[in-house]
Structure formats: C-alpha cells, structure tokens
TINU-326724 format. One line per field, with one value per atom (N, C-alpha, C): y, x, z; residue number from 1; atom name. Coordinates in steps of 0.05 Angstrom, whole numbers. Layout:
BEGIN
north = c(Y  ...)
east = c(X  ...)
up = c(Z  ...)
i = c(NUM  ...)
at = c(CA  ...)
END
This chain:
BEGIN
north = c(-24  0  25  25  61  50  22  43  52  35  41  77  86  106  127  116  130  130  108  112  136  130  151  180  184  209  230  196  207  216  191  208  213  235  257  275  276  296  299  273  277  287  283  292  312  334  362  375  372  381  386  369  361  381  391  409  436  440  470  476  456  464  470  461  456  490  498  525  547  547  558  570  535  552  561  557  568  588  603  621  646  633  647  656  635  627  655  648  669  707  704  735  749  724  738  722  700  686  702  685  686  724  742  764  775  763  778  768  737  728  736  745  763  792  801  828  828  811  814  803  783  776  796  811  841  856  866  889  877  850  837  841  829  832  858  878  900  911  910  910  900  871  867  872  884  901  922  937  962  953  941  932  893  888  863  845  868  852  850  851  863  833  825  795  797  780  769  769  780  770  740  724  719  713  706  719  692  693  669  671  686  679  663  669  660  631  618  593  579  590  580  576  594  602  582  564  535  512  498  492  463  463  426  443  464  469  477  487  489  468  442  420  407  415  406  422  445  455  448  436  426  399  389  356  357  379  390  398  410  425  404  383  365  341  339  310  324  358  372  371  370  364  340  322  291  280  298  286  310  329  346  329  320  299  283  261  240  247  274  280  279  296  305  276  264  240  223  226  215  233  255  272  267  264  257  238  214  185  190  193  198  210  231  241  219  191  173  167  165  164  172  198  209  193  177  178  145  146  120  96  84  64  46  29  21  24  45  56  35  36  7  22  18  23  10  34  17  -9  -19  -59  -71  -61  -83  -98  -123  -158  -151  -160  -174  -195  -214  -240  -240  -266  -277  -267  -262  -268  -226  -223  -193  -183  -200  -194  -180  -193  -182  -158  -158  -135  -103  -111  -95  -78  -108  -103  -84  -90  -73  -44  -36  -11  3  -20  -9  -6  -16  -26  -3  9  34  58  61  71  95  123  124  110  101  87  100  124  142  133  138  133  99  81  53  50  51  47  55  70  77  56  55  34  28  39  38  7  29  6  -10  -15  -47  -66  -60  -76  -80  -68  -81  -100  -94  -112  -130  -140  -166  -175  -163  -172  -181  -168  -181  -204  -206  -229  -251  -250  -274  -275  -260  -270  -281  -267  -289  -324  -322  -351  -365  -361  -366  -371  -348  -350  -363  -339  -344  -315  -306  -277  -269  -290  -294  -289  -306  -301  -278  -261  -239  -211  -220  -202  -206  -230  -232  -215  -216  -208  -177  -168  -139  -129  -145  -137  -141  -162  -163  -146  -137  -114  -81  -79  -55  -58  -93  -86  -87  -92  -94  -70  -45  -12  -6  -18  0  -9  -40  -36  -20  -12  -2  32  37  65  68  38  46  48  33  25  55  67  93  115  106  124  121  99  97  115  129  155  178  180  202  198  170  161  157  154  159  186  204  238  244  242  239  234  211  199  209  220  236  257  278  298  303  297  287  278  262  253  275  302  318  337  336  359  345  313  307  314  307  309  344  369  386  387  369  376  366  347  333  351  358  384  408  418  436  430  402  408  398  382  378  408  428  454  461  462  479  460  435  414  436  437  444  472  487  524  516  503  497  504  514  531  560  565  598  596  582  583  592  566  579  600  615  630  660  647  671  678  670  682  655  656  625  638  659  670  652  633  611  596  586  559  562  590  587  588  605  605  575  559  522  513  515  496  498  536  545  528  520  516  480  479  446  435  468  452  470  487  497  480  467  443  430  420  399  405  424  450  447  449  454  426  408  388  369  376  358  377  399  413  403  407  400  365  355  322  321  332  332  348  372  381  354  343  328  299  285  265  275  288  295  295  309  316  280  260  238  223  229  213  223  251  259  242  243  236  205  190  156  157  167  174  171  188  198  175  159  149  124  102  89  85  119  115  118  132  123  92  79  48  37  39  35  40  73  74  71  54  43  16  2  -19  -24  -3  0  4  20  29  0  -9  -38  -54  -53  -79  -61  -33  -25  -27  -16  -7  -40  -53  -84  -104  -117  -141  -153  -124  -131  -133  -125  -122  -152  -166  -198  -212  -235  -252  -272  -300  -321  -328  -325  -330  -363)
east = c(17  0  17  36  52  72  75  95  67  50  28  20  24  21  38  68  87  83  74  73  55  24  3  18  28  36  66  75  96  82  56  37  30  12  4  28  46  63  69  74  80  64  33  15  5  18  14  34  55  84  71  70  65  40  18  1  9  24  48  59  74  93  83  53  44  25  20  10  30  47  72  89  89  106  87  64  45  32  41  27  54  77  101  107  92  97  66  45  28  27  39  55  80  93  121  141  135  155  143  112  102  92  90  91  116  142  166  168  160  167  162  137  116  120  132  143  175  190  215  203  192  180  173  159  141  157  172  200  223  224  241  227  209  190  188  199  189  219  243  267  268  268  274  252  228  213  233  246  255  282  294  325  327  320  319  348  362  393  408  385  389  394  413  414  392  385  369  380  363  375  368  375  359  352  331  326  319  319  317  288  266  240  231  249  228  232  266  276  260  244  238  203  185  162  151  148  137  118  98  90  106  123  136  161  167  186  175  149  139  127  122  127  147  169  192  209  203  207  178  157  146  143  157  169  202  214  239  229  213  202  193  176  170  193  206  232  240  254  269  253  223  204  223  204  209  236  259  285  300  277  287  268  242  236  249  265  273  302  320  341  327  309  313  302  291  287  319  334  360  377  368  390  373  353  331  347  352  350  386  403  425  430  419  416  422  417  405  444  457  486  503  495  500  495  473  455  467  471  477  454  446  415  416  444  445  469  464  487  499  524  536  565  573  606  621  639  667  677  670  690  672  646  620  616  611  606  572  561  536  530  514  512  489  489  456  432  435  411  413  427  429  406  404  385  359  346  320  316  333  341  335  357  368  345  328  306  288  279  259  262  294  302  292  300  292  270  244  224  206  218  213  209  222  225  207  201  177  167  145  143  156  156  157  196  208  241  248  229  231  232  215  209  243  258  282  303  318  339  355  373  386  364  346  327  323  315  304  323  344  368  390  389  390  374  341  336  335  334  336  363  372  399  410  392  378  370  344  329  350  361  377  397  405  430  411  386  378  365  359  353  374  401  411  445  451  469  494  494  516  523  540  550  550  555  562  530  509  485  477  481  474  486  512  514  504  498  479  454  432  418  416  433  440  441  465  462  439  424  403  382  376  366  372  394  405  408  419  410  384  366  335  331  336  329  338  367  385  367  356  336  315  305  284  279  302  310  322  329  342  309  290  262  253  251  230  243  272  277  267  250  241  222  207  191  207  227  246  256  276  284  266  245  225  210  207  216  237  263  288  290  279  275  250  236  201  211  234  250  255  265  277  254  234  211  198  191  175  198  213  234  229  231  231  201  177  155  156  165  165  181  200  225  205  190  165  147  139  117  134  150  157  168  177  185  166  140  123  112  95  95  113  143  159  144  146  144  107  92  64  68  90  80  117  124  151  131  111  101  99  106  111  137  157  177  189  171  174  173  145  138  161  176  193  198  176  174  180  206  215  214  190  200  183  157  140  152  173  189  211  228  243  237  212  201  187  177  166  196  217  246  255  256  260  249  222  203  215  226  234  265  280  307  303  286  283  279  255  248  263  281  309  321  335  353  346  324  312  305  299  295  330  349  366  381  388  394  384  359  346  353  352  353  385  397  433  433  418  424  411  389  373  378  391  413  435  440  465  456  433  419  417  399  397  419  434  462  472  469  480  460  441  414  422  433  431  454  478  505  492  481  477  465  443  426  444  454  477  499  506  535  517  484  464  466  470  460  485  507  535  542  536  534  519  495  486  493  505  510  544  562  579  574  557  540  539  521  513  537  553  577  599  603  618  604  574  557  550  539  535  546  554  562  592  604  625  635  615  604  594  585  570  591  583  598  587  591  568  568  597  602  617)
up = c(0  0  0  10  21  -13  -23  -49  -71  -71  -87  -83  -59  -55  -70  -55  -62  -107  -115  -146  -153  -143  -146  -134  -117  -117  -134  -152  -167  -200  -198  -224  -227  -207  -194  -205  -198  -199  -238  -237  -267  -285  -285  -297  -296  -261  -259  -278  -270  -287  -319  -332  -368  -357  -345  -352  -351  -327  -310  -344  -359  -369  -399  -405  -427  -426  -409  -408  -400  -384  -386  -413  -433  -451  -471  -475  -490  -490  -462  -457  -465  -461  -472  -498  -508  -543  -563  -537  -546  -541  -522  -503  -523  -526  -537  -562  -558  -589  -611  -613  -640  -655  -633  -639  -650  -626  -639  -672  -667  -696  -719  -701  -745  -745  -721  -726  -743  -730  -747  -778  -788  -812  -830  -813  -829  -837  -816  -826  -852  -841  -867  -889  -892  -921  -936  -909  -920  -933  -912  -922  -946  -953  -986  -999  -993  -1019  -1028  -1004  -1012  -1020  -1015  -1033  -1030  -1052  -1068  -1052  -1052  -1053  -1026  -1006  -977  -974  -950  -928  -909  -905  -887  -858  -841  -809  -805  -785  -771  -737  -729  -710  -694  -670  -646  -646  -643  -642  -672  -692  -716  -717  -705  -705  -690  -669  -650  -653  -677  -672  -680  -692  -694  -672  -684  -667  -658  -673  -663  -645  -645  -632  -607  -599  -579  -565  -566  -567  -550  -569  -550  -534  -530  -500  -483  -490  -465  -462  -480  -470  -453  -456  -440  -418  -408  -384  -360  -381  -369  -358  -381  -365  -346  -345  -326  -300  -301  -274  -258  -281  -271  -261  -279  -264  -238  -234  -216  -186  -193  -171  -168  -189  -176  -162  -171  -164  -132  -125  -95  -74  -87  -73  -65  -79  -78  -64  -66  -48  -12  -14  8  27  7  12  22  2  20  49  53  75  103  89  111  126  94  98  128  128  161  185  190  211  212  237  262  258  249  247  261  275  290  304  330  347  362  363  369  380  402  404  388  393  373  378  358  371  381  382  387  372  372  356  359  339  337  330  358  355  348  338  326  345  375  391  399  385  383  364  338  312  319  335  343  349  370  386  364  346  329  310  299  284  296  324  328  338  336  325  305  287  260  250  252  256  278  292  302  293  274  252  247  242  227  193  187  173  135  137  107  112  132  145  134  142  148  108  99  66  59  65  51  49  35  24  44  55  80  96  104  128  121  99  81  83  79  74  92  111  141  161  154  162  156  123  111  116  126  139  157  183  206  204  185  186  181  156  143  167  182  198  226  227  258  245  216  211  200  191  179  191  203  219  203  176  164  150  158  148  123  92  70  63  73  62  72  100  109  82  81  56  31  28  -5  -2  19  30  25  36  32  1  -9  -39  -59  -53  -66  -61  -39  -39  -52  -50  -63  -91  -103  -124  -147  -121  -129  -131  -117  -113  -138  -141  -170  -190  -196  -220  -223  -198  -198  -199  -192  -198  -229  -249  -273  -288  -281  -295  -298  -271  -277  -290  -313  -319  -354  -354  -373  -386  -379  -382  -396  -373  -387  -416  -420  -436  -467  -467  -482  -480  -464  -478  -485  -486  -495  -530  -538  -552  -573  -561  -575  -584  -571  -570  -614  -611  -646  -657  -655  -663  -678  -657  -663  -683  -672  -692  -726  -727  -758  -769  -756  -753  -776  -757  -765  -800  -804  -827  -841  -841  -860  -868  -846  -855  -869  -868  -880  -911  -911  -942  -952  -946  -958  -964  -945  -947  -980  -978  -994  -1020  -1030  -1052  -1051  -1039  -1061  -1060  -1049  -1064  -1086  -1094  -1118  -1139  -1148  -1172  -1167  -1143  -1135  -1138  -1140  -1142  -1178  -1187  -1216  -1230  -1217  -1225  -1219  -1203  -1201  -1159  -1147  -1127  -1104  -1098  -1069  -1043  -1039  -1009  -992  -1006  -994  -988  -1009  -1011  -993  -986  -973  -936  -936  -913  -899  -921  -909  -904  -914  -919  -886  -880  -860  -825  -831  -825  -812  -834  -842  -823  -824  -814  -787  -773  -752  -730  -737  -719  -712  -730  -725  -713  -710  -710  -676  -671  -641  -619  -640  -629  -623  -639  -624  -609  -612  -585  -561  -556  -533  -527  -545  -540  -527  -538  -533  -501  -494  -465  -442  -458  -438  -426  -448  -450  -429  -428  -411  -383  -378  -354  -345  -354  -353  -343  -363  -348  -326  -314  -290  -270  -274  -253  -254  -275  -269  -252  -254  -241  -216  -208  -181  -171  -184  -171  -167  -185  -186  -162  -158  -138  -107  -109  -82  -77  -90  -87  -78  -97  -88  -59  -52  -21  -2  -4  5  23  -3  -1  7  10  23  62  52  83  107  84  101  106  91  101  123  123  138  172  174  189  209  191  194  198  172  166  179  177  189  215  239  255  266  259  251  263  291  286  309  289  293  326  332  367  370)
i = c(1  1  1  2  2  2  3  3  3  4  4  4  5  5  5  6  6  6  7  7  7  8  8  8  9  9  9  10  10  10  11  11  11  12  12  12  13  13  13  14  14  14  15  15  15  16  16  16  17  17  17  18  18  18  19  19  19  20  20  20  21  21  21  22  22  22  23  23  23  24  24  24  25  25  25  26  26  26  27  27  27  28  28  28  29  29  29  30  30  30  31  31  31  32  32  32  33  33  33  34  34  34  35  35  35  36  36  36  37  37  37  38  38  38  39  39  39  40  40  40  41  41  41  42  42  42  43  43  43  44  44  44  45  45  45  46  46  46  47  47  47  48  48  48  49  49  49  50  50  50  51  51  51  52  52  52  53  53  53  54  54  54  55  55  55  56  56  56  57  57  57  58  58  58  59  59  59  60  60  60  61  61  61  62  62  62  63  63  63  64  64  64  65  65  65  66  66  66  67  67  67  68  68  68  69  69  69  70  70  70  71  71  71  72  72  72  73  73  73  74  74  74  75  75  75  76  76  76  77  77  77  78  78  78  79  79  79  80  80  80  81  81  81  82  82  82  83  83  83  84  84  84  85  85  85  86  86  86  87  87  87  88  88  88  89  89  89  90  90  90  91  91  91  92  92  92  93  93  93  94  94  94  95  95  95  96  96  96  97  97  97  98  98  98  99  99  99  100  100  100  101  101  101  102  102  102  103  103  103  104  104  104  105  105  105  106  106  106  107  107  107  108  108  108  109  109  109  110  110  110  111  111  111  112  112  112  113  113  113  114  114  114  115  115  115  116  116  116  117  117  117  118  118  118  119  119  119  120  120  120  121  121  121  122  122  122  123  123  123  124  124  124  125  125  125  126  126  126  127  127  127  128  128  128  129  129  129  130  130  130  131  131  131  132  132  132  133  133  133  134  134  134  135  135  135  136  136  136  137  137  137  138  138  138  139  139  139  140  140  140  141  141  141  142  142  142  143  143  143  144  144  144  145  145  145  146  146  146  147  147  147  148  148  148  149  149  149  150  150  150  151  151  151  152  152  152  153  153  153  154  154  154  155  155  155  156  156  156  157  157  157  158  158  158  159  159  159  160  160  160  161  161  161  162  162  162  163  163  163  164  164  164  165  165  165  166  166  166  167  167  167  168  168  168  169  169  169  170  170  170  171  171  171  172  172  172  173  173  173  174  174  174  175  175  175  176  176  176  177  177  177  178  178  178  179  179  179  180  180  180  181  181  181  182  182  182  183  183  183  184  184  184  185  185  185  186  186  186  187  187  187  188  188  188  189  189  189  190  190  190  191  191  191  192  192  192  193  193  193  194  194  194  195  195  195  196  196  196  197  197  197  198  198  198  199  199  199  200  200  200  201  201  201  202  202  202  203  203  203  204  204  204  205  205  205  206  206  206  207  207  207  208  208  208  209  209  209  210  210  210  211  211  211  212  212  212  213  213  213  214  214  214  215  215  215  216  216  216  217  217  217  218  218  218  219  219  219  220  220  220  221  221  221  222  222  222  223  223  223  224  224  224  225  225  225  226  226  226  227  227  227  228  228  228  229  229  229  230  230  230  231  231  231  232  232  232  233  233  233  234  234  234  235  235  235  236  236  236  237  237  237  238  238  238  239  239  239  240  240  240  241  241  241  242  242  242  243  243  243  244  244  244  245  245  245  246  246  246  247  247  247  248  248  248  249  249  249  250  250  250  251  251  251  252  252  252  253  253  253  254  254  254  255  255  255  256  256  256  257  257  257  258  258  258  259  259  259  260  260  260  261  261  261  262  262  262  263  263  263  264  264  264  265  265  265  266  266  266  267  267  267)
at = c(N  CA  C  N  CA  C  N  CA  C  N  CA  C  N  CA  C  N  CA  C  N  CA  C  N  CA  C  N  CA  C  N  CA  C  N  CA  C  N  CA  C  N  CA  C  N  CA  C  N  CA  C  N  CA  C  N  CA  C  N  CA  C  N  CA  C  N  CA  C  N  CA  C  N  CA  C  N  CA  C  N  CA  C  N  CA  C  N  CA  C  N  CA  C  N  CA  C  N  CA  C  N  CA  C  N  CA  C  N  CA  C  N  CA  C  N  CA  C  N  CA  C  N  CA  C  N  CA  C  N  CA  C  N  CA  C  N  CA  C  N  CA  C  N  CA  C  N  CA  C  N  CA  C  N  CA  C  N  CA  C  N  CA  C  N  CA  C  N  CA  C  N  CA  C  N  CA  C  N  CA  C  N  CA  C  N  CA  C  N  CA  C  N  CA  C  N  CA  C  N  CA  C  N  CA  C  N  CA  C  N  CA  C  N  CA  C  N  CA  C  N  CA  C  N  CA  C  N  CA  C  N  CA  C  N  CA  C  N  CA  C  N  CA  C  N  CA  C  N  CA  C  N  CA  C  N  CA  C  N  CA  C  N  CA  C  N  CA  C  N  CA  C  N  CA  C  N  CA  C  N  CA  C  N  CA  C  N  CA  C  N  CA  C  N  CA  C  N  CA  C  N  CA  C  N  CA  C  N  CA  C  N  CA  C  N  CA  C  N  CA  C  N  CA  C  N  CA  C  N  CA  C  N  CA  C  N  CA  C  N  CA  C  N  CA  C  N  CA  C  N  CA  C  N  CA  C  N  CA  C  N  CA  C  N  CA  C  N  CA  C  N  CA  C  N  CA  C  N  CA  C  N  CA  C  N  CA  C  N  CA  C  N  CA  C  N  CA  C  N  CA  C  N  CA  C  N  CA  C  N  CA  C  N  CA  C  N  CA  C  N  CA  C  N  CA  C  N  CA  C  N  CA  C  N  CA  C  N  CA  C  N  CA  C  N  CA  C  N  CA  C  N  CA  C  N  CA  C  N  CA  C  N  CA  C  N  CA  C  N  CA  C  N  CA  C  N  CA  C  N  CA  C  N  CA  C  N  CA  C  N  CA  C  N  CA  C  N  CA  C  N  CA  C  N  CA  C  N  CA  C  N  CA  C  N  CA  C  N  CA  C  N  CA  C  N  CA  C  N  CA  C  N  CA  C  N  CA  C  N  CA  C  N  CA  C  N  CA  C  N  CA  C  N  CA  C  N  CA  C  N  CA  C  N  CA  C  N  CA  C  N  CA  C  N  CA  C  N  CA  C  N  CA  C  N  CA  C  N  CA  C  N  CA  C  N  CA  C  N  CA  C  N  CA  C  N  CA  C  N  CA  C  N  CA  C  N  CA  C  N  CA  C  N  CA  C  N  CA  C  N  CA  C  N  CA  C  N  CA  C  N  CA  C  N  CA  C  N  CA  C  N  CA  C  N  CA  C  N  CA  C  N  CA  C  N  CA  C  N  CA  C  N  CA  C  N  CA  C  N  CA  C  N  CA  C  N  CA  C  N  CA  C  N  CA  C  N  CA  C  N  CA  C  N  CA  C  N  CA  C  N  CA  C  N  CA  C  N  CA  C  N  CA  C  N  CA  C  N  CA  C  N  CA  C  N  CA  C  N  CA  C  N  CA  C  N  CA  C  N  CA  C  N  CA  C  N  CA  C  N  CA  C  N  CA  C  N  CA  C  N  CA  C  N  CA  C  N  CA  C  N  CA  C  N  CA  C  N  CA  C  N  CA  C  N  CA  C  N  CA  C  N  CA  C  N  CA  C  N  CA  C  N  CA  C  N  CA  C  N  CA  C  N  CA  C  N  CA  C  N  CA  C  N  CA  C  N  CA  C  N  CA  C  N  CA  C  N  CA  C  N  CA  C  N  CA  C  N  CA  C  N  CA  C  N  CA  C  N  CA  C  N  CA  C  N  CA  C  N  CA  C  N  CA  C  N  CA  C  N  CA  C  N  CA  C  N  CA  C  N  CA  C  N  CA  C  N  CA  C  N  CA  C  N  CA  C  N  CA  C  N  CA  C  N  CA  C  N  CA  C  N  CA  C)
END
C-alpha cells in the first residue's frame, strides 16, 4: 500500500508538471515568441521590398516560432520536472548516509541473539524513514543472519536488496528516456511538414517568387535544428541523474557492510 502510494503520488506529480509546463510555454509562445516572430518577418519583407539585394537576419524567435518546436520545450520542461523529482528524492534518501541506524560502540560484535534486538530498532522507525533503502536492507539482513546464521548469506541479502532498488530506480527512468527519444521525433515530424509545405507552393517558385518555398524549408530545418539541441542538453541531464542514482545504491551498499556485516559474528 505506502509504495502504491508512493507511485500515485509520483503520477500525480508527473501529470501536474506536463500540464504546468504545457500552459507555461504556450502562454510564452502566445505573449512573446510568435509576436516577436511576425514582427521581425514584417519588417524583413518589407526590407527586401525596398532593396531586393538586402541579407536576411535571422532571428531566435522565428527559429523557435513553430509549433513542433513548442512542443519540444514542453516535452523539455516536463523530463526537467520529472528528473528534478527523482534528483531530490535521492538527495533525500542519501541524507540517511549520516545517521547512526544502528548505534553500536566501537569494537562491538553482533551476535545472532542480538538480531531481534536490532530489528525492532529499526522497525521503530517512522514508517515514510523505514520504506528507505538503507532500512530495508539491514533488516533483511537481520532477518537472514537471525535464521541463517551465516554472514556470507547476510551479505547476499544486503546486496540483493540494493540491487533490487538500482533496477528499480534504472526502470522509472524509462519515461524520461522515451521523452528523450520523442525529443527528435517531433523535430523530424516538423522537417516533413515543411518540405512537404515547400514541394506544393515549388510553382511559386517557378513563377519567379521562393519567399513561400524558402520560408516552409526554414520551417523544415528549424524544428530539427531545435529538437536535437534540446535532446543533446537532456541526455546529458539523464546521465547525471543515473550517475547519481547508481553511486546512491553503491553507497548504500557500502553502508551496510561497513555499518553491519562486518560487525556480525556467529560467536
């Protein structure tokens, strides 16, 4: 029940975020891109009416004024949610690193008929404290060493727990990894539409006039243009966040054999 919880309140969160971010940048895109955009447009148009042979600027709102490019700043807005929740849960969860879980003097042995003891320390717990990695994996460590009363399986115990967390922290990054991935989706999405766009006004072209054709083309490599930028900063972000989450588990599971296991002894 409390991880079922803990899920519903992570997609809860996720499903607020993708709304936050979906009116946010649209409301940006309606305020201020797409105005700057058709204002620099207008003055250009108007520039090469008046000299044919003028260069072109160009301008960060018009690269950007698209609707696949707005798109993917709110598929960006959104992974940056989701991996700024799972970052702080991990900076949360380390926290635990500090803290004594089972206070023990220096050069204290724990014997088997100690285990119990131990557990219902932990097990004292408040229960949101008890759910964290640390606790889980001490007490299955407990347990296996009061039924088992073999140190080697007390540390398998341990590890298999931690590295049950690390899969489970690599899984929910599956969401991200598939916005990551949509990222470029929508950018080609856009290159399609635009040269299809440029391919039916190519008889305005003939006729003498490519400012349609060059404006869909525009249209075509903008999106792209926008969409792997963003895929390339966000990828990066990802890999910092698996890093992190990764070397959490690692010290975790260092935790337990310094804290614990080594500590253990059958008598």
């Amino acid at each position: 029940m409390k991880k079922r919880s803990a899920i519903s309140r992570e997609f809860t969160f996720q499903v607020f975020a993708l709304v936050i971010a979906a009116i946010v940048v649209h409301a940006m895109y309606l305020t201020l891109v797409r105005p700057k955009a058709e204002a620099f447009l207008d003055a250009q148009r108007i520039a090469l009416a008046a000299d044919p042979g003028s260069v072109a600027d160009r301008s960060f709102f018009v690269v950007i004024r698209d609707f696949e490019q707005e798109a993917c700043f709110i598929l960006m807005l959104w992974a940056f949610a989701i991996m700024a929740y799972k970052g702080l849960a991990v900076i949360r969860a380390r926290g635990m690193l500090d803290d004594d879980l089972i206070p023990l003097s220096e050069g204290m042995k724990i014997l088997p008929e100690d285990s119990r003891t131990l557990q219902r320390q932990l097990e004292a717990m408040p229960p949101a404290r008890r759910a964290g990695l640390l606790p889980r994996a001490m007490l299955a460590a407990l347990h296996r060493f009061d039924s088992a009363r073999n140190i080697q399986d007390v540390s398998d115990a341990a590890r298999t727990i931690c590295e049950a967390e690390g899969e489970r922290l690599e899984s929910e990054l599956s969401l991200i990894r598939y916005i990551a991935w949509a990222i470029p989706s929508v950018g080609f999405i856009g290159t399609v539409r635009g040269i299809g766009d440029a391919l039916g006004r190519a008889h305005e072209a003939v006729e003498g006039d490519i400012s349609g054709v060059t404006e869909s083309l525009g249209v075509a490599f903008n999106s792209t243009f926008i969409a792997l930028i963003i895929s390339i900063v966000l990828m990066f972000v990802v890999h910092q966040l698996q890093l992190a989450q990764e070397r959490w588990v690692l010290d975790a599971e260092t935790y337990c054999e310094e804290k614990l296991i080594r500590r253990l002894h059958t008598g």
